[in-house]
C-alpha positions in Angstrom: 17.1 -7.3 -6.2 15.1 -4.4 -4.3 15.6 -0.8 -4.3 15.0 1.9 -1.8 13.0 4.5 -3.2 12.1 8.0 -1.2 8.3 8.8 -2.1 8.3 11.3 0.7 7.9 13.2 4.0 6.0 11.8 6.6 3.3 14.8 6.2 3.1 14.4 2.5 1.6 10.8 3.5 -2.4 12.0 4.8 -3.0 10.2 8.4 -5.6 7.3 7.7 -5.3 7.9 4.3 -2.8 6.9 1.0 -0.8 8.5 -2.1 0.1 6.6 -5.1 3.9 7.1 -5.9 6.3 5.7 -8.8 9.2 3.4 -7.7 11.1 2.6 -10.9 8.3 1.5 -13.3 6.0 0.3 -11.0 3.1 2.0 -8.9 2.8 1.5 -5.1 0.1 2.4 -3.0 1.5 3.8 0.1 -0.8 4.0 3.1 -0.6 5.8 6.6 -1.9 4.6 10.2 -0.4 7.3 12.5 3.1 6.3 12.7 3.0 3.5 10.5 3.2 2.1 7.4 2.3 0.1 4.3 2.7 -0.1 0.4 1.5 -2.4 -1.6 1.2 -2.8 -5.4 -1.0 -0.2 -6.8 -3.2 -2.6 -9.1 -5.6 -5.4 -7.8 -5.2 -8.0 -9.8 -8.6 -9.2 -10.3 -9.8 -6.1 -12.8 -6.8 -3.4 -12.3 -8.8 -0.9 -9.7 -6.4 1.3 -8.3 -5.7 0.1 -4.5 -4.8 3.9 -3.3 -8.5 4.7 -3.9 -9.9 1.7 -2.2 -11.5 2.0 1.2 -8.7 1.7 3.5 -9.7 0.1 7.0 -6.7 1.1 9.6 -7.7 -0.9 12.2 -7.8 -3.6 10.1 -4.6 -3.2 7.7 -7.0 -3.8 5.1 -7.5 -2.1 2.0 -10.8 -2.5 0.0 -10.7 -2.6 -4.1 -12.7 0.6 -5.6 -13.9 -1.7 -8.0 -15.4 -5.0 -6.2 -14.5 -4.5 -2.4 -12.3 -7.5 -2.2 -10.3 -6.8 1.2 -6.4 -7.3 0.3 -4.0 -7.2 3.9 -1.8 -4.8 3.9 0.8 -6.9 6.1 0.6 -9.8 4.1 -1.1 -9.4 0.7 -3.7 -12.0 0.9 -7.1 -11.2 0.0 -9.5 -11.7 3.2 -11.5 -14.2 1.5 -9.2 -16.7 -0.1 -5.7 -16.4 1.1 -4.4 -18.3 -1.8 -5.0 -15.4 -3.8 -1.9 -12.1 -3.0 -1.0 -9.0 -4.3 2.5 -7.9 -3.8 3.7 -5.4 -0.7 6.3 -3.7 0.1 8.4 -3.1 3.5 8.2 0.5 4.5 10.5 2.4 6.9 10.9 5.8 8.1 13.7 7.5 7.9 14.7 11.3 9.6 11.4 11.9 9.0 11.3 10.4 4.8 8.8 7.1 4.0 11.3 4.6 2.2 10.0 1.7 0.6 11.6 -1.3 -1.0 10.9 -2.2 -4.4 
């Protein structure tokens, strides 16, 4: 069962950029393409880099590992290369002017 969490104001949340937050015991990446969107787990699963300092590709919403450069979707969670292999996101709304997400 999911939980909304509040991790923030819209401005807290850097345009093109990301912020790690806590949502219960977990840690979520959350990033920002002008008005939208996406969080996904903070830890790639391949060696445990930290997805908020990847390389984050907007147009793309793709986020690169800091470790290896393995491109995980945003949207979906599949890594670019083998979409067998997922990490797990989370739905993100806005709301009067707070970034929800679901956890």
């Amino acid at each position: 069962m999911s939980r909304d969490y509040v991790v923030g104001r819209i401005e807290d949340i850097p345009d093109k950029g990301s912020v790690a937050v806590r949502a219960g015991r977990q840690t979520i990446a959350v990033f920002r393409d002008g008005e939208s969107f996406y969080a996904i787990h903070d830890n790639c699963p391949h060696k445990g880099g930290h997805m908020c300092q990847g390389e984050f590709e907007p147009q793309n919403a793709l986020v690169r590992c800091p470790i290896h450069l393995w491109g995980w979707s945003l949207r979906t969670g599949e890594l670019e290369t083998d979409t067998r292999q997922m990490i797990r996101t989370y739905p993100v709304k806005v709301v009067d002017g707070q970034v929800v997400l679901s956890a």
